[in-house]
Backbone as a ProteinNet text record, in pm:
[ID]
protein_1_A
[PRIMARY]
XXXXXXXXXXXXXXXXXXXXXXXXXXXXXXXXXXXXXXXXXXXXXXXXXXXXXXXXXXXXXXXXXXXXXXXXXXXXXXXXXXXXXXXXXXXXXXXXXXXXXXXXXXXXXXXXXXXXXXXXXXXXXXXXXXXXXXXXXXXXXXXXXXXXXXXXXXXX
[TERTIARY]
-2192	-2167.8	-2202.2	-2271.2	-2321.8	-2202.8	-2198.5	-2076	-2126.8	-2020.2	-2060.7	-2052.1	-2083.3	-2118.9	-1979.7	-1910.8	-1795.4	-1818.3	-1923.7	-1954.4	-2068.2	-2089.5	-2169.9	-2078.6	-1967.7	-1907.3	-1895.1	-1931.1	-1876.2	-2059	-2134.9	-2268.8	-2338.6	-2230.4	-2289.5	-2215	-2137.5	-2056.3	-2149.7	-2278.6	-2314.8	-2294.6	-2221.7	-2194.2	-2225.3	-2189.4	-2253.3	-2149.6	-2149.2	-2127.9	-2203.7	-2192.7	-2291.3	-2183.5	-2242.9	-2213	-2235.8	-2162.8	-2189.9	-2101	-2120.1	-2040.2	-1944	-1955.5	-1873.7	-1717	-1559.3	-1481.8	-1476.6	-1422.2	-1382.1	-1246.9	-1256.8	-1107.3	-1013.4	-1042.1	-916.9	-894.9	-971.1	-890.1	-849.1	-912.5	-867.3	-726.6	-706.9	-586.2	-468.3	-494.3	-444.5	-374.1	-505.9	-454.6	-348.2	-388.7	-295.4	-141.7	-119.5	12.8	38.9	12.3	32.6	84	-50.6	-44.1	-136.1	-215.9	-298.3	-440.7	-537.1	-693.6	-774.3	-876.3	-924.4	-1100.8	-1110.9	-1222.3	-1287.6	-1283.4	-1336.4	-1423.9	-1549.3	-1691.8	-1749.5	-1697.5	-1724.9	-1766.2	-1628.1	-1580.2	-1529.9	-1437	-1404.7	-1227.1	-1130.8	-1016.1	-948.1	-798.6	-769.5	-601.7	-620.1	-537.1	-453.8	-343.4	-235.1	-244.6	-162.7	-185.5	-141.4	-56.9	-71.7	-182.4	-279.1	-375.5	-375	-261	-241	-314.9	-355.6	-475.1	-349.5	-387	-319.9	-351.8	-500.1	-568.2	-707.4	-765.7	-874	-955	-1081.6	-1158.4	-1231.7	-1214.3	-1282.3	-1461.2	-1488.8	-1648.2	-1698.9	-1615.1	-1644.9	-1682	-1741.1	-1717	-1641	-1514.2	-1396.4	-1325.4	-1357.6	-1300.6	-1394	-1549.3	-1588.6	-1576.5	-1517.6	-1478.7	-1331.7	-1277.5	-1150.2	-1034	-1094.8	-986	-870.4	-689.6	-633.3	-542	-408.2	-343.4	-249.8	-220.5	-82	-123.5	-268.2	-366.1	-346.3	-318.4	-353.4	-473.4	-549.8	-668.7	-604.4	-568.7	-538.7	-641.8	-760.8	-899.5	-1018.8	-1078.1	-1192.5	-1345.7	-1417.5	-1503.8	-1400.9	-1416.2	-1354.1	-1254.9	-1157.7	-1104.7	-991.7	-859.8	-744.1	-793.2	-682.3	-684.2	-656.6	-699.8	-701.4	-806.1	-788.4	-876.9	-964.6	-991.4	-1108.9	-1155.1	-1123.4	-1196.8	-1284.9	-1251.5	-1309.9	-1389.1	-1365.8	-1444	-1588.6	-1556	-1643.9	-1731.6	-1653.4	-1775.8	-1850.1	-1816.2	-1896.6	-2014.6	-1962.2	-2132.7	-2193.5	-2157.8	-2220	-2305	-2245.4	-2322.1	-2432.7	-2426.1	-2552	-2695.2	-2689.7	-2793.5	-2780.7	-2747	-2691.6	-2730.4	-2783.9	-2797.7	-2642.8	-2576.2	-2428.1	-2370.2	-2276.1	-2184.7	-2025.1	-1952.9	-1879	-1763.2	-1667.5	-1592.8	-1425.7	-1375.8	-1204.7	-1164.8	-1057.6	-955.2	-862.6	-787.1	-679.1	-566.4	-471.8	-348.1	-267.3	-181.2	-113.5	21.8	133.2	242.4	212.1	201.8	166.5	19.8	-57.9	-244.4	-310.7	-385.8	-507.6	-628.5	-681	-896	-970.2	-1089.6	-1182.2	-1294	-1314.7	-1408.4	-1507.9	-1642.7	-1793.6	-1831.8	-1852.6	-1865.7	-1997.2	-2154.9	-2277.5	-2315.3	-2225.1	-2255.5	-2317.8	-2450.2	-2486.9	-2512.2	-2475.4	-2491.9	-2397.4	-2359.8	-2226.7	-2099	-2019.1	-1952	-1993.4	-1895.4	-1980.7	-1821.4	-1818.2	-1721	-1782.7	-1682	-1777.1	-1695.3	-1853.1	-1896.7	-1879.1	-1824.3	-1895.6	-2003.4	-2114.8	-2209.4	-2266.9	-2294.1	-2366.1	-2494.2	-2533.4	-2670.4	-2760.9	-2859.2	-2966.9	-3032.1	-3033.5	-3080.9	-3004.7	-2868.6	-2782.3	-2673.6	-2622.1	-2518.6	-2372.9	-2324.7	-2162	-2052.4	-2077.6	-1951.8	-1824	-1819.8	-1667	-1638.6	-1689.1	-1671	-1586.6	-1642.5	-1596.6	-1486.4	-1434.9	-1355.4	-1231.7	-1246.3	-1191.9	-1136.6	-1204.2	-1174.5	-1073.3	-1003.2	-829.7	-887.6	-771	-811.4	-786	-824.7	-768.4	-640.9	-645.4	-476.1	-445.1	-292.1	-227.1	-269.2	-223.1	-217	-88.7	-157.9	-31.3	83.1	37.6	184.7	224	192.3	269.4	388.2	486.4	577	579.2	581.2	589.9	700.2	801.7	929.9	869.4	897.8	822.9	876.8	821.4	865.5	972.6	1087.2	1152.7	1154.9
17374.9	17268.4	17318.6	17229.5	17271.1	17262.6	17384.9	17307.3	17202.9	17139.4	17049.1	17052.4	16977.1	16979.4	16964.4	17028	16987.4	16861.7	16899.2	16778.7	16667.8	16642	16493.6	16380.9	16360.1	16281.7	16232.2	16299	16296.5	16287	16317.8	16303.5	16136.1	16102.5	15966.8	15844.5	15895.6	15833.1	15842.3	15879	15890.1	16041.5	16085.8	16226.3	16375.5	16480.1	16633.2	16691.9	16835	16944.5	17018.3	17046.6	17114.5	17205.3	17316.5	17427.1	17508.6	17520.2	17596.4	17664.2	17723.2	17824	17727.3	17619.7	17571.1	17502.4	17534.2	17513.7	17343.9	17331.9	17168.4	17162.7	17030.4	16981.3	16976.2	16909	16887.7	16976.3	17085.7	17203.5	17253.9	17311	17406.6	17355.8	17196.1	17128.7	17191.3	17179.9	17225	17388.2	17455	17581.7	17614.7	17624.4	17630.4	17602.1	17449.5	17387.1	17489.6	17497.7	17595.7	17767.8	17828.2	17963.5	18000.7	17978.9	18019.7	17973.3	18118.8	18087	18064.9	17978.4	17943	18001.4	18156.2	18231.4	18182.6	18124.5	18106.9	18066.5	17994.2	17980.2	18079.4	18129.4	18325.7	18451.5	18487.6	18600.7	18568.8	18446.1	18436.2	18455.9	18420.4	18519.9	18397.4	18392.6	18338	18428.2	18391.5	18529	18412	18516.1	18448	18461.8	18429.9	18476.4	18651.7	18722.4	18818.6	18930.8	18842.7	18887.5	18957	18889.8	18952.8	18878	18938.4	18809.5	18784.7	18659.8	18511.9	18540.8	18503.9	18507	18536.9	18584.9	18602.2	18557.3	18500.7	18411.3	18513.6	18487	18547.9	18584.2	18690.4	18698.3	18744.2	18658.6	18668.9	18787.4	18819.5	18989.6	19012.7	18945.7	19051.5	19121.5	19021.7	19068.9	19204.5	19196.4	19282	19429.8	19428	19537.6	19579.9	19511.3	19547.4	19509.5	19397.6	19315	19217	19265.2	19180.7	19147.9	19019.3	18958.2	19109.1	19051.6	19143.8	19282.9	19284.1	19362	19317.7	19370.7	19331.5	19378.5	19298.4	19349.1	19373.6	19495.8	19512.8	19513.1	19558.2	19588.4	19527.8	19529	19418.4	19488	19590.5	19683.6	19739.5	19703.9	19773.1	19716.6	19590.8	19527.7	19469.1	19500.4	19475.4	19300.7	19291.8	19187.6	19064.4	18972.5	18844.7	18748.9	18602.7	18526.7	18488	18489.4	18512.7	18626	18782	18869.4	18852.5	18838.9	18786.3	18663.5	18567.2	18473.9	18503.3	18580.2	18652.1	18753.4	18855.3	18966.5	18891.1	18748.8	18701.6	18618.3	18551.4	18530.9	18610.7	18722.9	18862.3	18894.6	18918.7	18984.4	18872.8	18768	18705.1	18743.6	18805.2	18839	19015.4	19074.5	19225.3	19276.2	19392.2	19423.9	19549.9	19582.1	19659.2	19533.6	19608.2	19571.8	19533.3	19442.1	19368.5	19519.4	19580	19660	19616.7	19622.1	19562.1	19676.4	19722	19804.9	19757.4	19829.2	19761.4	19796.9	19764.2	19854.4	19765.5	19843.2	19791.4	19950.3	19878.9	19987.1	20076.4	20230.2	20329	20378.1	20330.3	20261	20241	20318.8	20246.1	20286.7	20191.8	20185.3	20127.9	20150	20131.4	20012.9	19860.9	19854.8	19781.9	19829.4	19709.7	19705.6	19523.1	19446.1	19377.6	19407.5	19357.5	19188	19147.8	18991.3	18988.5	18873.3	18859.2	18701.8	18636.8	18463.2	18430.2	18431.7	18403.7	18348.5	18260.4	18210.1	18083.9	18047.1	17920.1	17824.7	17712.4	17637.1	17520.1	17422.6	17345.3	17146.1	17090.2	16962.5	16845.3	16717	16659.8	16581.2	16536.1	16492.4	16388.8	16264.6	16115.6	16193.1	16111.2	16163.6	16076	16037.7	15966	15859	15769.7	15677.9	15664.8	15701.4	15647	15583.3	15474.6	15334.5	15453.5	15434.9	15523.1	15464.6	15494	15431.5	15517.6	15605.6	15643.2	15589	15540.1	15447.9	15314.5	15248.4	15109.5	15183.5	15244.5	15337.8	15308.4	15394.1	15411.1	15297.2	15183.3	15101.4	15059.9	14983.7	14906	14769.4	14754	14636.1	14485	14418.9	14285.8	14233.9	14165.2	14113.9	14062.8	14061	13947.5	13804.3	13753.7	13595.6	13581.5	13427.6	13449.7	13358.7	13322.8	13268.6	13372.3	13518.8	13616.8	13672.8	13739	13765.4	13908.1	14028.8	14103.3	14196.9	14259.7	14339.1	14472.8	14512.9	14593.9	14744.7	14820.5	14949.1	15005.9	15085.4	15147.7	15231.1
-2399.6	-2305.9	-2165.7	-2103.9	-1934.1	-1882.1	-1750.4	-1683.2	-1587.2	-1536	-1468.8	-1322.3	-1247.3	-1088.2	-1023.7	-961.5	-916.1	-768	-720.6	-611.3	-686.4	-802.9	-816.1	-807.3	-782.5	-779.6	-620	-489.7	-368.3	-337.9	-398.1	-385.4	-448.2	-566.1	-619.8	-514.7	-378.9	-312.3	-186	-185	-67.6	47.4	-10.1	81.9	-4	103.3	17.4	159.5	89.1	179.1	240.4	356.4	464	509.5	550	598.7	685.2	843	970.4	1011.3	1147.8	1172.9	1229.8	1310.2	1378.1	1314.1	1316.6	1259.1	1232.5	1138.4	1090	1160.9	1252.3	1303.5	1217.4	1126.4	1052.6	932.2	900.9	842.2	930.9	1085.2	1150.6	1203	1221.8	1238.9	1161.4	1006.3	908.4	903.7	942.1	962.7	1018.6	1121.8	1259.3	1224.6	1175.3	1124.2	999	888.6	765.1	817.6	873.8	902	799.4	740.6	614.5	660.5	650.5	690.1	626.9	574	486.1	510.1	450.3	460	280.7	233.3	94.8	72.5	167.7	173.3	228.7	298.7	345.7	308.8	261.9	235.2	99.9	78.6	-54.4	-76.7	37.5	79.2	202.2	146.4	248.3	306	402.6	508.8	632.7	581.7	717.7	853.3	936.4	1105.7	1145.4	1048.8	1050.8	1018.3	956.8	894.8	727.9	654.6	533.3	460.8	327.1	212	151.9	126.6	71.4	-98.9	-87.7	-241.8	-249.8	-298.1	-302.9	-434.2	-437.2	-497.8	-587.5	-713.3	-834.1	-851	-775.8	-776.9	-651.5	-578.5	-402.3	-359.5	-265.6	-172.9	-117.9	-128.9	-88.2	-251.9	-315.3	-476.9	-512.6	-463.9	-568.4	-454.2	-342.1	-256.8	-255.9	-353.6	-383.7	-322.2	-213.6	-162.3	-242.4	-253	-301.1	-182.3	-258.7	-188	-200.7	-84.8	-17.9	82.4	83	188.2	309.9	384.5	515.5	621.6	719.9	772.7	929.4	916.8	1108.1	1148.4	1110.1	1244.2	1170.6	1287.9	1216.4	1315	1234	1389.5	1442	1596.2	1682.9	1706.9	1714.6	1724.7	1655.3	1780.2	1585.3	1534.6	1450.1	1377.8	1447.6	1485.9	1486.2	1385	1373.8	1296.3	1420.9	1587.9	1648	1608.3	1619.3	1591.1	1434.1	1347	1226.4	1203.1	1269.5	1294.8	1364.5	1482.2	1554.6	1515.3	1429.9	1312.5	1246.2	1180.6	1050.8	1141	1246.1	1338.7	1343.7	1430.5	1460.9	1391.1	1207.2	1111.9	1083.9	1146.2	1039.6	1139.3	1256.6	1350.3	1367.9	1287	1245	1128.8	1157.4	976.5	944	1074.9	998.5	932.9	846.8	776.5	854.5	820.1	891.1	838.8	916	881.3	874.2	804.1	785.3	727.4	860.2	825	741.2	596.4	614.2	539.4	517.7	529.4	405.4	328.6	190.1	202.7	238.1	217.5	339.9	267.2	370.2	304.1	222.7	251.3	285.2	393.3	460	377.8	421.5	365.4	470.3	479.7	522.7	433.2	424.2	341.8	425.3	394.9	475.4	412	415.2	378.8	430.6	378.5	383.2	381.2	470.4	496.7	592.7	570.2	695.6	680	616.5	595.3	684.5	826.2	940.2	888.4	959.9	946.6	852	732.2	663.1	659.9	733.4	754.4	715.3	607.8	522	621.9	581.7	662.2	578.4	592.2	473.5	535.3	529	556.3	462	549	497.4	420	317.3	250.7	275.7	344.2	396	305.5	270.9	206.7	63.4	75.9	-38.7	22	-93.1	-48.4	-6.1	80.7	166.7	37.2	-71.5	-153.3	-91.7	-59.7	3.4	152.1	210.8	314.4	249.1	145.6	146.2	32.7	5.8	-107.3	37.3	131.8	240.1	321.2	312.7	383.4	379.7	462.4	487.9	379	280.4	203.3	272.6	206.2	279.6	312.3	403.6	477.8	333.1	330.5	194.7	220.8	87.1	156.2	231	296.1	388.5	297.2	172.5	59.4	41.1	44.6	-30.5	74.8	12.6	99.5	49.2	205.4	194	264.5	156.3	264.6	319.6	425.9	498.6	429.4	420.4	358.9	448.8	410.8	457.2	550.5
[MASK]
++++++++++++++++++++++++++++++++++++++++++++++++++++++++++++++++++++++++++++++++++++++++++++++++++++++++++++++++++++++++++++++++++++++++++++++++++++++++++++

């Protein structure tokens, strides 16, 4: 059995995913409110505001460098840990041929691992597809007023 497309369904709706460096409002909205960073079109790894991994994605390059949850990344290059500083290496590396470097620390543990990315930051878009009907637009839409015979009690 093939597997199947996890986006033909958001593609037979008129839309697709696109992918840039520039953050999405409303994950980065998300973030921010949660505390959880969402590096998984990336790196493959998602990491708190302390900079600890959350989870890491089966295959990814942080998995096959031996990145797990409960790691934490104090330094990132030269620079301790923030999600600008990391945000900032994964641009960097895509106009770089070093390797993005993450210190990082588990117990009394440190390592060193670089990490050969140079595809930047990949923060995902959804994007109209050009000459197909917007079925998630009219999916989306506010339905019609009631009639006005119907009687409606206002929700709680």
């Amino acid at each position: 059995m093939a597997a199947s497309d996890p986006l033909a369904g958001l593609r037979g709706a008129g839309w697709d995913i696109a992918y840039d460096d520039t953050p999405n409002p409303f994950a980065e909205r998300v973030q921010q409110d949660n505390g959880t960073f969402n590096f998984s079109s990336t790196l493959g790894v998602w990491i708190d505001r302390e900079g600890t991994i959350q989870d890491v994605a089966s295959g990814s390059i942080a998995a096959r460098h031996g990145m797990a949850s409960g790691w934490r990344i104090v330094g990132i290059d030269d620079h301790a840990w923030s999600v600008a500083s990391l945000r900032s290496a994964l641009r960097d590396g895509e106009s770089s041929r070093m390797p993005v470097k993450l210190r990082l620390a588990y117990a009394d543990v440190t390592r060193t691992v670089e990490l050969d990315w140079h595809s930047g930051l990949r923060e995902p878009h959804l994007r109209r597809l050009a000459g197909t009907p917007d079925v998630l637009q009219k999916l989306l839409a506010p339905r019609r007023s009631p009639s006005p015979h119907t009687t409606q009690e206002p929700l709680p």
